[in-house]
C-alpha positions in Angstrom: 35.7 69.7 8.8 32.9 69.1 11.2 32.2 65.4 12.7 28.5 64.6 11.4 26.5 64.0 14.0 25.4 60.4 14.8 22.5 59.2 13.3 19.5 59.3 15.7 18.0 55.8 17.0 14.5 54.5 15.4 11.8 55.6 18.0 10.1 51.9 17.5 14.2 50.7 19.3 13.7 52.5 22.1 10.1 52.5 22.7 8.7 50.5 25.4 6.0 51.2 28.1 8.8 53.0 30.4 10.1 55.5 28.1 8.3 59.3 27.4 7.8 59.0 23.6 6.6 55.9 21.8 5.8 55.0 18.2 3.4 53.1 16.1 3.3 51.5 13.0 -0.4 51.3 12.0 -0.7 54.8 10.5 -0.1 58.5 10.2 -2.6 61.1 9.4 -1.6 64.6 7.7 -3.7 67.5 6.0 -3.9 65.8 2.8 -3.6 61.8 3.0 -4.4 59.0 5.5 -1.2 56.7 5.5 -1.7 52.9 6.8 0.8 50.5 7.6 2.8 52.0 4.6 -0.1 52.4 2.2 -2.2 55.7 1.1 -5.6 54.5 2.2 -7.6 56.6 -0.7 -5.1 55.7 -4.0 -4.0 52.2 -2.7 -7.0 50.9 -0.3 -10.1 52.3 -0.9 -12.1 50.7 -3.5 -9.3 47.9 -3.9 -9.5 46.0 -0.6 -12.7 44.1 0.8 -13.0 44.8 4.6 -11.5 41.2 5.5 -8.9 41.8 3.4 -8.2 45.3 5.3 -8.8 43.8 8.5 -6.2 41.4 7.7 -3.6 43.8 6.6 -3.9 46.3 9.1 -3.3 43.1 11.9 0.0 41.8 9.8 0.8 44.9 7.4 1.3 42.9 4.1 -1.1 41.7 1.5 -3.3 38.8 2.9 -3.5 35.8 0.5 -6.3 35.0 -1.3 -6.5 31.5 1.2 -6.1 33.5 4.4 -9.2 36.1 3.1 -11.3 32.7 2.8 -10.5 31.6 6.0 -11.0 34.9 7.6 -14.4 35.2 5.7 -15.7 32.1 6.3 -14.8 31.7 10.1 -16.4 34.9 10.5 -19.5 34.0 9.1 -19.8 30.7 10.8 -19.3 32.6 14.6 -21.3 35.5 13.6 -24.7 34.2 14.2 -25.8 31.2 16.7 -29.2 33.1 17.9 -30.3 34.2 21.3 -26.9 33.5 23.3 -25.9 35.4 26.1 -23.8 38.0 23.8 -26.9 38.6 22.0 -29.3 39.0 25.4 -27.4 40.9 27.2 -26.8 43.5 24.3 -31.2 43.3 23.6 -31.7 43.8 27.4 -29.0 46.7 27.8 -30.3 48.5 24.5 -34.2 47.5 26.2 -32.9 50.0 29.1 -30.8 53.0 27.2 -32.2 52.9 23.9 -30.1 55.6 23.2 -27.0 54.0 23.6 -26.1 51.4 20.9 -22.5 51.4 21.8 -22.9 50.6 25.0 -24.7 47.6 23.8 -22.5 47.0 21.3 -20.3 46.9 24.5 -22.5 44.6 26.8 -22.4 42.0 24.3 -19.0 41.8 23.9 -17.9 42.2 27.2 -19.3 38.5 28.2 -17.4 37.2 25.3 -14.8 34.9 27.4 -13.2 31.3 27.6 -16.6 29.7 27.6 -18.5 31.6 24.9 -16.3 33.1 21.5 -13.2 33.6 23.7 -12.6 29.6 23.6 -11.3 29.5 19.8 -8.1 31.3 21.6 -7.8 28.9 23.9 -8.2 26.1 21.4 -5.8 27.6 19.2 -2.8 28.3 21.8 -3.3 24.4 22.9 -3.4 23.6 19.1 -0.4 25.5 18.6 1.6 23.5 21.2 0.6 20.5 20.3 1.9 21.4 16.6 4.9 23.0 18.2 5.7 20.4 20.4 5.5 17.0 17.4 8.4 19.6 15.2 10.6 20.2 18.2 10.3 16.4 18.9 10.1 15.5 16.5 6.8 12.9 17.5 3.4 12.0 15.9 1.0 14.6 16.2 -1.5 12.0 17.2 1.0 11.2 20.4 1.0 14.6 21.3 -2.7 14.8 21.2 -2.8 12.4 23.2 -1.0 13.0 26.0 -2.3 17.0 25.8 -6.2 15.0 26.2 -4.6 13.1 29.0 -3.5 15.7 30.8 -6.4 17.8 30.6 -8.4 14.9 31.1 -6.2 14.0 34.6 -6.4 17.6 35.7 -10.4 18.4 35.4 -9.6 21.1 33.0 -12.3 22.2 30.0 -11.6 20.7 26.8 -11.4 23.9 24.5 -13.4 23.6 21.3 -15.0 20.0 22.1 -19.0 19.8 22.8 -21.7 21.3 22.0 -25.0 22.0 24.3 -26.9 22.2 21.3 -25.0 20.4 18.5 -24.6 17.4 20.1 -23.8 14.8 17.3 -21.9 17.3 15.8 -21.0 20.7 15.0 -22.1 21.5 11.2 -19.6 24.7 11.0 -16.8 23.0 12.6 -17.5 19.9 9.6 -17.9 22.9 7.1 -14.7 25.1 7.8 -12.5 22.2 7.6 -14.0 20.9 4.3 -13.0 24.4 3.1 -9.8 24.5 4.1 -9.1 21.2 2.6 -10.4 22.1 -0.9 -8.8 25.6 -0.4 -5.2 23.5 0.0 -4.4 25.3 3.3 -5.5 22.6 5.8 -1.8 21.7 7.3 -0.8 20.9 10.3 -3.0 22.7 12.9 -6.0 21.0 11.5 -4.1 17.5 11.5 -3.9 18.2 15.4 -7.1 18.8 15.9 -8.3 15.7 13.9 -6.0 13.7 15.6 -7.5 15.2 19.2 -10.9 14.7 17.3 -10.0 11.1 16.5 -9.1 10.0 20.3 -11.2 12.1 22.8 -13.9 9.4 23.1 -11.2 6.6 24.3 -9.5 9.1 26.7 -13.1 10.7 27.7 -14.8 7.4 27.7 -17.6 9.0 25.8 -17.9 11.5 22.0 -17.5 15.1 22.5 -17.7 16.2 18.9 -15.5 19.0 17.7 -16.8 22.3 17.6 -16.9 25.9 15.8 -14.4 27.1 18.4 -12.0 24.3 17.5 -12.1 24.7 13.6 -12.1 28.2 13.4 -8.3 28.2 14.7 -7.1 25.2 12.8 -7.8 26.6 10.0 -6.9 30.5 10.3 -3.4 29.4 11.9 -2.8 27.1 9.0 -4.0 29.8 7.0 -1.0 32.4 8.0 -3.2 34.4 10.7 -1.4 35.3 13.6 -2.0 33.7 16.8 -2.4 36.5 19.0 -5.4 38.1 17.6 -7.1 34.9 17.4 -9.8 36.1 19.4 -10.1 39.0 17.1 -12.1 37.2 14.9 -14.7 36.0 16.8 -15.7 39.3 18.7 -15.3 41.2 14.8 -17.9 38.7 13.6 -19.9 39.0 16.6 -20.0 42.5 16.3 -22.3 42.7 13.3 -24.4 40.4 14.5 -25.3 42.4 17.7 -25.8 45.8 15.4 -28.2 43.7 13.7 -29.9 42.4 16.9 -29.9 45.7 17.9 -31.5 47.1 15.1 -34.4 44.5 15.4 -34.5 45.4 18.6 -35.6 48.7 17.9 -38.4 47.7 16.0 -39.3 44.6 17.4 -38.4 44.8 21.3 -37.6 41.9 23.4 -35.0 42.9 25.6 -37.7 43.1 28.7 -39.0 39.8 27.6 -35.9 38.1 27.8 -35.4 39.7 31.4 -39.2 38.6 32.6 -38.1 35.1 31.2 -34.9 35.0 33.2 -36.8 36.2 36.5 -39.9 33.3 35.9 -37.6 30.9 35.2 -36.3 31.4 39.3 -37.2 30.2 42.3 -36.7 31.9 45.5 -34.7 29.7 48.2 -33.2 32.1 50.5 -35.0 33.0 54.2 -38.7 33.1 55.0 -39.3 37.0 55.5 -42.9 36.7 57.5 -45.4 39.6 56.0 -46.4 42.1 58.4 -49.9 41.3 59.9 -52.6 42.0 58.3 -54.8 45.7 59.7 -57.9 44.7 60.7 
């Protein structure tokens, strides 16, 4: 009688970035079907799924809710357009040179995407996180915990992530809006009780308003939502994305990518060293 041999060891146990062979999850592709995360993407996807919805399964592998879809939808919507911002320039002025390059930019515009512009909902949600983290393990107020979190960012000159606007300065409308939905969509919890209670006592630790903003709302309510928090930046540059196809489609037509550069060069002054001009020929 022969001793069966041992049963061999899932590839996704041993896989790591030191071992030979690896394994993934997300999907397998044969002659005849497409298989994602576990589903047949012609008989169980297409046609059934909007792209949100997709998006959102292929990041967590099950079913999104119908709550986390809105969410997703209407914090992509609210980043997606804010007009000429740098994204948006630098992917006009980049197509205005290799007009036959839309990826690359498609690629321009997104790489400038960091804490300061799109990137800052990440950072806004990690310190959200914490502070919603830190009031369970503590078992404190949230509004204590915002508080000393606003203290110390205040006491070590750090950004406040997701508060002012150069533009919307009495407020921003999205950041109003998203929250409104999530609260009549019944998944506002506890991430957006942090950042109303950071919202509620920034001007006493600041010593002057700096309303809330889209960067600040947009992971309050995706995290209460059920979207995970390391692809929080994910939504922003996904949403940005079809706004700079679009841009770059105008673009084609109605060109202003060399404007935008003329405007940046009149707009400066030189102040470096006198270079005297050779003298005139006589």
């Amino acid at each position: 009688m022969s001793t069966p041999a041992p049963a061999a060891t899932p590839a996704a146990a041993t896989s790591s970035a030191f071992t030979p062979n690896g394994a993934t999850h997300m999907a397998l592709v044969e002659a005849d079907r497409i298989v994602v995360r576990g589903q047949d993407l012609c008989r169980d996807i297409l046609g059934q799924q909007s792209f949100t919805a997709y998006f959102l399964f292929l990041l967590t592998g099950s079913s999104p809710t119908a709550q986390l879809v809105q969410a997703a939808d209407a914090c992509m919507v609210a980043i997606a357009e804010h007009g000429l911002v740098p994204s948006v320039q630098a992917a006009r002025m980049t197509h205005a040179a290799a007009p036959d390059a839309l990826q690359g930019a498609v690629a321009a515009g997104l790489l400038g995407c960091g804490p300061v512009i799109l990137g800052a909902s990440e950072t806004a949600g990690l310190l959200l996180a914490r502070i919603v983290t830190q009031g369970r393990e503590q078992q404190r107020p949230l509004s204590e915990v915002a508080l000393e979190h606003l203290q110390a960012l205040r006491a070590r000159r750090e950004a406040l992530p997701g508060f002012g606007h150069p533009v919307h300065k009495q407020g921003d409308p999205r950041a109003a809006k998203l929250i409104a939905l999530a609260q009549a969509g019944g998944y506002a919890g506890n991430h957006v009780a942090a950042l109303q209670a950071m919202a509620e006592q920034v001007a006493p630790v600041y010593g002057k308003p700096f309303p809330m903003n889209v960067s600040a709302a947009i992971p309050a309510v995706l995290l209460d939502a059920g979207y995970p928090i390391g692809a929080l930046k994910g939504i922003p540059l996904l949403a940005r994305t079809a706004s700079l196809v679009a841009h770059l489609l105008e673009e084609q037509a109605r060109p202003i990518g060399f404007k935008l550069a003329a405007a940046a060069d009149q707009a400066m002054v030189y102040d470096g060293p006198a270079c005297p001009r050779d003298p005139s020929p006589v």
